[in-house]
N, C-alpha and C positions, 0 to 999 in steps of 0.2 A: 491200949494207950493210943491217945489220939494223931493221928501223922502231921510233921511240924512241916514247916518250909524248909528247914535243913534237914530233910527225909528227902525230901524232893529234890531238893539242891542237888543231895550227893547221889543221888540215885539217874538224873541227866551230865552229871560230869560238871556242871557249873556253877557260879555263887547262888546265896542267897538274896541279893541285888538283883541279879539277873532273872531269878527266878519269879523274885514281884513285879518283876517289867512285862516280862513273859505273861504273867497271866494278869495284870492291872492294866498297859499300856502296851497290848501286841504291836504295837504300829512301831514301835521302839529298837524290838528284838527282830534279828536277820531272822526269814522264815523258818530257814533249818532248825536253828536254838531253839527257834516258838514251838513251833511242832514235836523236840525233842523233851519240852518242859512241860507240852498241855499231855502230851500221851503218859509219862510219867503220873504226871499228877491225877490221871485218871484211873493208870493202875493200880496206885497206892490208896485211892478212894480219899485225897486230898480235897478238904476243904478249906477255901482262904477264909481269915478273919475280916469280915465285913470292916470294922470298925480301924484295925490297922490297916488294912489297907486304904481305908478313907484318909488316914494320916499322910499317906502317900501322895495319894493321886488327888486329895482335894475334893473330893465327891462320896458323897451319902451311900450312893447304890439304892436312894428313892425316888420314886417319880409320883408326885401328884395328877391329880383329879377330883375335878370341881361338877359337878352334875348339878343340874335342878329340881331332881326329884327322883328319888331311888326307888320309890313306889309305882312308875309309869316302867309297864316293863321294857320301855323301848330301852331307857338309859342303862338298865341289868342286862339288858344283852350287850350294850358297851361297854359296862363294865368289865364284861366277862371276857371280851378280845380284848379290852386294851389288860389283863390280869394275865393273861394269857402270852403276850407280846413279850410283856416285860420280864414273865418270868423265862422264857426262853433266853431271856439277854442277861439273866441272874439280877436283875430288879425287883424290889419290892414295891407296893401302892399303896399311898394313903390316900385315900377316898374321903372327899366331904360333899354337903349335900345342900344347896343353898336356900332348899324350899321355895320355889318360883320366887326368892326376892330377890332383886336387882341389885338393893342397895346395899347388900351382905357382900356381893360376887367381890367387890378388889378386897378389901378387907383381908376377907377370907384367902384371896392369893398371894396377898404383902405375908401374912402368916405364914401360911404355907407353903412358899420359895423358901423360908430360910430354914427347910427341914428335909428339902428337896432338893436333886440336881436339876429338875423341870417342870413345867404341870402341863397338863393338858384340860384345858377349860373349854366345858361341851357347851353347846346352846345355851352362852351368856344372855342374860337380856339389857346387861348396861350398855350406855349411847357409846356408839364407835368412840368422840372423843376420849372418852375416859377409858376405854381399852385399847386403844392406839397411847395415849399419854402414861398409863399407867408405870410404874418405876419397879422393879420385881430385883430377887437377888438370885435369880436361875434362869434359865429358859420361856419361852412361852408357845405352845402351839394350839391353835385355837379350832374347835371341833363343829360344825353346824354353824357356821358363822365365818365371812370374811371381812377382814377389814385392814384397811393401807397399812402397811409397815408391819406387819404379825402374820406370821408363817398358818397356814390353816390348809385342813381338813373337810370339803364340803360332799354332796352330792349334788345330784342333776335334779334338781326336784319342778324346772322349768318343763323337763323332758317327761317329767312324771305323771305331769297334770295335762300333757300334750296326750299323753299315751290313756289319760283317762276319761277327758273328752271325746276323743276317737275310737275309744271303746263306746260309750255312753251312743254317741251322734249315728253311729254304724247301729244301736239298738234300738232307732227314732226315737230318740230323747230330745226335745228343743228346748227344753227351759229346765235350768239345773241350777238348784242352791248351792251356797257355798257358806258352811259352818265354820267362819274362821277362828282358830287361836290368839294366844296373848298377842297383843297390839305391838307388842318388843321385842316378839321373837323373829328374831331372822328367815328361820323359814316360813314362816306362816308368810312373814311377806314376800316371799320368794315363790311361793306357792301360789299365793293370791295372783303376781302379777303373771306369773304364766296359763295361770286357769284363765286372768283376762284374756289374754292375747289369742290363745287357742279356741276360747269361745269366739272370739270375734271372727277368728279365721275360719270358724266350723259353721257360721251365722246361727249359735246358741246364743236363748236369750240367758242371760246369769243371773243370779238372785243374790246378792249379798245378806244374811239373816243376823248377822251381826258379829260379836269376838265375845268368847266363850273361854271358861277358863278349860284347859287341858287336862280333862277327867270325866272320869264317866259321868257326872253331876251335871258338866259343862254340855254334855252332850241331852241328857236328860230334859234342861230347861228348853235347848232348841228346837227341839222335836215340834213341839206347836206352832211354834212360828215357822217350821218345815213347810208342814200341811197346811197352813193359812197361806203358804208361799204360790201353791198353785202348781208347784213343781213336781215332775215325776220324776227326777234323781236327785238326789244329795249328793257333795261327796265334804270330809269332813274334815276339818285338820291334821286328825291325827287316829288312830285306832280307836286308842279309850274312848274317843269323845263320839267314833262309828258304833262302839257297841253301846253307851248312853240312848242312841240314837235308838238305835233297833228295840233296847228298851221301851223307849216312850212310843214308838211307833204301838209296839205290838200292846202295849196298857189302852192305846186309844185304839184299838181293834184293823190300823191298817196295813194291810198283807205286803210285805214283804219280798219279792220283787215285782207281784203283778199290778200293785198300785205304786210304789214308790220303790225306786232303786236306790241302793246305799254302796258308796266306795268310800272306803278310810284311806291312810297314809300311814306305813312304818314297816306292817307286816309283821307284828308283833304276834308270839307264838300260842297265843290264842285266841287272833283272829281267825285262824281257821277249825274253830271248837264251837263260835256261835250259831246261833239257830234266827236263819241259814248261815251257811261260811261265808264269810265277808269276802267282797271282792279287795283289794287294796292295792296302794304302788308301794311295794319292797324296797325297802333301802337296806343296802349290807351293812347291816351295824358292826357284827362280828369284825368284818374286812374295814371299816372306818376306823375302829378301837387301834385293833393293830397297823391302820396306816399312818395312825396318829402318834403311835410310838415309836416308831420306825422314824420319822419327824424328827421325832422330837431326839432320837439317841443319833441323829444324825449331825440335829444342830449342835446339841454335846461335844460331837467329835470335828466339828466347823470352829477351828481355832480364832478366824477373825469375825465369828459370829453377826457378819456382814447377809445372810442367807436368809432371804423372805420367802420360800418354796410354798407352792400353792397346788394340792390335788382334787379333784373332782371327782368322785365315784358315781356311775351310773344308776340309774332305780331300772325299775321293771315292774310292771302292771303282773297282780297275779289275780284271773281270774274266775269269780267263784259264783256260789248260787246264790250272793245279796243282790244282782243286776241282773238283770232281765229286760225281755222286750216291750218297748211303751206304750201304755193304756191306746187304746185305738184310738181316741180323741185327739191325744196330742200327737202322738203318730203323722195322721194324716192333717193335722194344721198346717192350713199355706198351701197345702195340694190340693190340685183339682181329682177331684174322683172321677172314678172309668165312668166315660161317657158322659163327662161335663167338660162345660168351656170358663173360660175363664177372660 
């Protein structure tokens, strides 16, 4: 027979009130009673009713998420912290997936609030207005993307592109492409404008070769306008679009990192299974998922829901055998050789 709340109840010495306070709304119950009611309920292998206790407290015990594409494995390793997060906090997840389109993304979160205590929406591509104005009936925290007034979730991806320049520039690299992503996506311009700034600081010439869609395809098409670029490093939006790359590099026969260096962006977990392993800057998707819920069950518990909280996770360059040191031509460009003047 399955254990009720009046199992519970009588087995801590106190109501059945008390006891859905206890385990719905501990901020309610004097610590002793809480602790008297959660050890109880753990001995008797007590599980509350999702759904009455929703009667109670006013809340689902779901939390949303909105991703742009469940196929790029970047966003299934977030999925997997932010599944991971919640379940530790006894939440469930519904997951939707808005297939790179912009104009799905509020829709799809007016729906999906009202089946939710909150959502957490990753690398949206709609304009700040309309996810700053948007009107929801839960929470909102926003993932790969900031904007005024919405609690968010970012990383350092300025620091990322500093850290892959200076790897690049230290292996005489002067002239480096840049394979950017969707035109809407917040990192890609986040990315972009830091690879500007550090090239100009490292006096790297930059190639911009155009905006690619986010996928191995997108990466495939770039590839010739790589090598017509002149350039002996790439680096790329994103992974999928590094190993498109390495693709198209290695169908037009050039090597890999002695003619052309390749750095991706994400560190997705088989970047390092290509042939060569890709160099790339990590971002901790895992630790973003769950700092996104952590967020977001904070704004939950933020009564006058007044709380725009704003985190930054670091990246990290990890590097591998797709970079290498640069063609001697370019190398030595600008410098005088031993035993010349200039």
């Amino acid at each position: 027979m399955a254990v009720t709340i009046r199992d519970v109840a009588e087995a801590a010495g106190v109501s059945q009130s008390t006891v859905s306070r206890a385990l719905s709304m501990p901020g309610l119950v004097n610590a002793a009673t809480r602790e008297r009611v959660q050890a109880a309920a753990r001995e008797l292998g007590y599980q509350p009713n999702r759904a009455a206790r929703g009667l109670i407290t006013g809340r689902t015990g779901n939390l949303g998420l909105i991703v742009p594409d469940l196929s790029n494995p970047f966003f299934s390793s977030v999925v997997k912290g932010v599944q991971a997060a919640a379940r530790a906090a006894d939440h469930s997840v519904f997951i939707a997936d808005t297939d790179e389109d912009a104009d799905v993304e509020v829709d799809l979160l007016r729906a999906l609030s009202k089946q939710v205590d909150g959502t957490i929406l990753c690398s949206p591509r709609a304009p700040d207005v309309e996810l700053a104005a948007v009107g929801i009936d839960s929470a909102l925290v926003l993932m790969n993307r900031r904007v005024d007034g919405r609690p968010g979730v970012t990383v350092d991806n300025a620091d990322g592109m500093r850290q892959a320049v200076a790897h690049l520039a230290a292996l005489g690299h002067r002239r480096i492409a840049f394979v950017a992503g969707p035109r809407t996506s917040w990192s890609n311009e986040q990315r972009e404008s830091g690879l500007q700034r550090s090239a100009e600081a490292s006096g790297i010439e930059l190639v911009h070769v155009g905006y690619f869609p986010p996928q191995f395809e997108g990466g495939v098409a770039a590839g010739d306008l790589v090598i017509a670029s002149g350039a002996t490093a790439v680096i790329a939006y994103n992974d999928v679009v590094a190993i498109g790359l390495l693709s198209r590099l290695g169908a037009r026969g050039v090597s890999v990192p002695e003619q052309i260096s390749v750095v991706g962006c994400d560190d997705i977990g088989m970047s390092a299974m290509t042939h060569p392993p890709l160099t790339t800057v990590s971002v901790p998707k895992h630790e973003a998922g769950r700092a996104a819920v952590a967020m977001l069950l904070s704004l939950l518990a933020d009564n006058d829901g007044a709380s725009t909280p704003q985190r930054e996770l670091p990246t990290q360059l990890m590097v591998r055998a797709s970079t290498g040191v640069a063609p001697e031509s370019d190398r030595f460009r600008g410098r005088p050789t031993k035993g010349s003047t200039q």
